[in-house]
Residue, then its C-alpha position, 0 to 999 in steps of 0.5 A: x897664310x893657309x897651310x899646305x898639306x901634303x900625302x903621309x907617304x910620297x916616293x920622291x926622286x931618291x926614297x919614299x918619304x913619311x910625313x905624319x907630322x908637317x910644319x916646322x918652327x925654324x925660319x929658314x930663308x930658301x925653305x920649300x916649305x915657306x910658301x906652303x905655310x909651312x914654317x915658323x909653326x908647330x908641326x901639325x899631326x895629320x896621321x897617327x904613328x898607326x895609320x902612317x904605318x900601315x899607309x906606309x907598307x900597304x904603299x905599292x912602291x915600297x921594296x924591301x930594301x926602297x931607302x925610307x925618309x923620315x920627317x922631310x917635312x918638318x926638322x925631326x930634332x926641332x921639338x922634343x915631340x918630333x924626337x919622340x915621333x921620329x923615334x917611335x916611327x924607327x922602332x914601329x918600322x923595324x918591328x915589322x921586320x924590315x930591312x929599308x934604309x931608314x935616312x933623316x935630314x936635320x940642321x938641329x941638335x941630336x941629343x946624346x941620348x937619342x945618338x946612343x938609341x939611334x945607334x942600337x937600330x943601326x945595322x949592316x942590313x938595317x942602316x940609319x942613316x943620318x943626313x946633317x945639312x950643314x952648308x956654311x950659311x949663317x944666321x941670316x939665312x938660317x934664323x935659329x939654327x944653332x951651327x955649333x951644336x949641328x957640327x957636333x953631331x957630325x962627331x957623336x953620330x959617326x963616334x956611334x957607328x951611325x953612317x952619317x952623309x953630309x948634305x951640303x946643301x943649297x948653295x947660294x952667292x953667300x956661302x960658295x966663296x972659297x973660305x966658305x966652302x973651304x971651311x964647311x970641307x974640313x969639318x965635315x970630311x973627318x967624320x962624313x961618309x961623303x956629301x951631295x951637294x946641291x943648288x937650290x931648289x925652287x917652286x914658283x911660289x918661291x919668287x924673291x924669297x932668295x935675296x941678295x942674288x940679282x941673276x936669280x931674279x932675272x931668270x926666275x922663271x927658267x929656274x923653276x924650271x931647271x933641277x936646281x939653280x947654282x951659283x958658278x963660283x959654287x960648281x968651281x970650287x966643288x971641282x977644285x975640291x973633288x982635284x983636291x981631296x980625290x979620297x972624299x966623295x962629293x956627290x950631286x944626286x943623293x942616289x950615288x950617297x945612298x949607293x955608296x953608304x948602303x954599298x949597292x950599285x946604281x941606285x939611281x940609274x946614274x953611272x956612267x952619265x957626266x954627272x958621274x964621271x964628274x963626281x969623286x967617288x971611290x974605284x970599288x964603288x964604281x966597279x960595284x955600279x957597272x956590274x949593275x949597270x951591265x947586268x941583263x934584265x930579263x923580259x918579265x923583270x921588265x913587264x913587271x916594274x912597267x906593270x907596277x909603276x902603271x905604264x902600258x907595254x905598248x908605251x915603252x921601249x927599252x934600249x940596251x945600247x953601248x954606254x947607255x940604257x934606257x927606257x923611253x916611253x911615249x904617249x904615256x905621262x907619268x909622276x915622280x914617283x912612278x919614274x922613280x920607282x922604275x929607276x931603282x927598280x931596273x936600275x935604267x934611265x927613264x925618258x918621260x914627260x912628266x904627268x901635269x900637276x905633279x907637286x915635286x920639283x924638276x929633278x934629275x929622275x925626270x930629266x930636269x937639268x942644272x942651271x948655273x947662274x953667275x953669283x955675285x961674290x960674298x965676302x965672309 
């Protein structure tokens, strides 16, 4: 299979990612990164550490505080040459002084001396922060993934000071029962500072690389479709948990987690949608939120995020209405990126269709929607 390659830098629905080294070894089975041939390989440089620097601060959506995502396409703890990259990509980015957010997702070990350093760059002001994907899948699904070590990173990391965000993540038929999900809670709620749990995310090029879920198959193509695809049992259980543990914030958009690790309001022009008022999630940090939320924008803030994210003045309406703000732009297409940019940028919903071609998939930023499909019950 030809491998696929995509931009160093991307700004995707939550942060902008950086991606000089693509390609992972792991197998997992519901990968993304599957039909872009990109697993069960070596990750490949297509940037040196130099030049993705400065593609990175030269990139027109970065802000002094845009959280940045390390590594997104390849696991940065698979290989001992991804440990020194991700490594040499925090402490290049912090010797240009700045303050972004600096996340990474992993299912792979971290070791402690990486921990300690990892520590040394976290600051109030400067955060690390550390995504573990733990979702209660096994083996079979996850080949080469050593969940017991995975689950301690969960103690040394947090043990460390190093804010560390549960990223339950996809759930599937086979780990939405209630023993699963039940047993992933425990673990991961003594240490988390929340979690975003999601469904599974799909490109059509995915079609049957998920198995064992018949309802899937069926209706593959409004799947693709929607944001993410769960199982019902999943959203049922999630609920119960949320009733259960109304302490812990379990989270659906990555955009609340970031809010609430960071302690900023609104990232992702969420508050106040039903997928907030679903969410458990602490009385201050929704305070924070509204104040944001209800905050006026003046014109020129306006006209120039509209500006930098390319859309014409004569395209955009903004509305401030009761329990609503918005932007809605007509006759104009715009990319992911663009969306989400002006999202975290005022804060404010963007009402848009999505420019054609655009590689990312369907999120919530660009209006896709959750799809709940009945899934067949496993036993574990």
């Amino acid at each position: 299979m030809t491998r696929l390659f995509h931009p160093v830098i991307e700004h995707q629905a939550s942060w902008i990612v950086v991606n000089p080294a693509q390609g992972c070894p792991k197998n997992c089975q519901y990968c993304f990164l599957r039909p872009w041939g990109q697993t069960v390989t070596a990750p490949t440089m297509i940037a040196t550490v130099p030049e993705t620097i400065e593609q990175l601060f030269t990139y027109p959506y970065l802000r002094p505080r845009t959280p940045i995502c390390l590594l997104t396409h390849t696991d940065p703890f698979a290989t001992s040459a991804n440990r020194a990259l991700l490594m040499e990509l925090i402490s290049s980015i912090r010797a240009r002084s700045s303050t972004n957010p600096i996340c990474f997702v992993t299912k792979c070990f971290i070791p402690p001396n990486i921990v300690d350093k990892l520590g040394e760059f976290n600051a109030p002001g400067s955060e690390i922060i550390a995504y573990l994907s733990y979702s209660g899948l096994t083996t079979e699904e996850e080949p080469g993934i050593n969940h017991a070590k995975l689950k301690d990173n969960f103690t040394a990391l947090s043990a460390r000071g190093i804010p560390v965000v549960h990223y339950w993540r996809p759930l599937l038929p086979q780990n939405s029962t209630r023993a699963v999900m039940e047993r992933v809670f425990e673990w991961v709620s003594k240490t988390a500072r929340c979690s975003v749990a999601t469904g599974l995310k799909l490109y059509p090029e995915m079609y049957q690389q998920v198995k064992d879920w018949p309802e899937l198959d069926k209706q593959f193509e409004e799947a693709v479709r929607a944001e993410d695809v769960w199982p019902d049992q999943a959203i049922n259980e999630l609920q119960r948990l949320r009733t259960a543990h109304p302490s812990y914030s379990i989270y659906t958009d990555n955009s609340c987690a970031l809010s609430l690790v960071l302690g900023e309001g609104d990232l992702g022009a969420v508050y106040g949608s039903r997928r907030c008022q679903l969410c458990s999630c602490p009385q201050n940090q929704r305070f924070t939120c509204a104040t944001v939320r209800s905050a006026e924008l003046d014109q020129s803030t306006i006209e120039i995020a509209l500006a930098a994210a390319g859309v014409p003045m004569g395209a955009a309406q903004f509305k401030d209405e009761p329990g609503q703000r918005y932007i809605e732009i007509n006759d104009h297409r715009m990319s992911t990126a663009s969306v989400a940019f002006l999202r975290q940028t005022l804060r404010t919903v963007v009402r848009v269709t999505k420019t054609e071609g655009d590689t990312y998939w369907n999120s919530g930023s660009t209006g896709g929607t959750p799809l709940v499909l009945s899934g067949e019950a496993h036993t574990r």
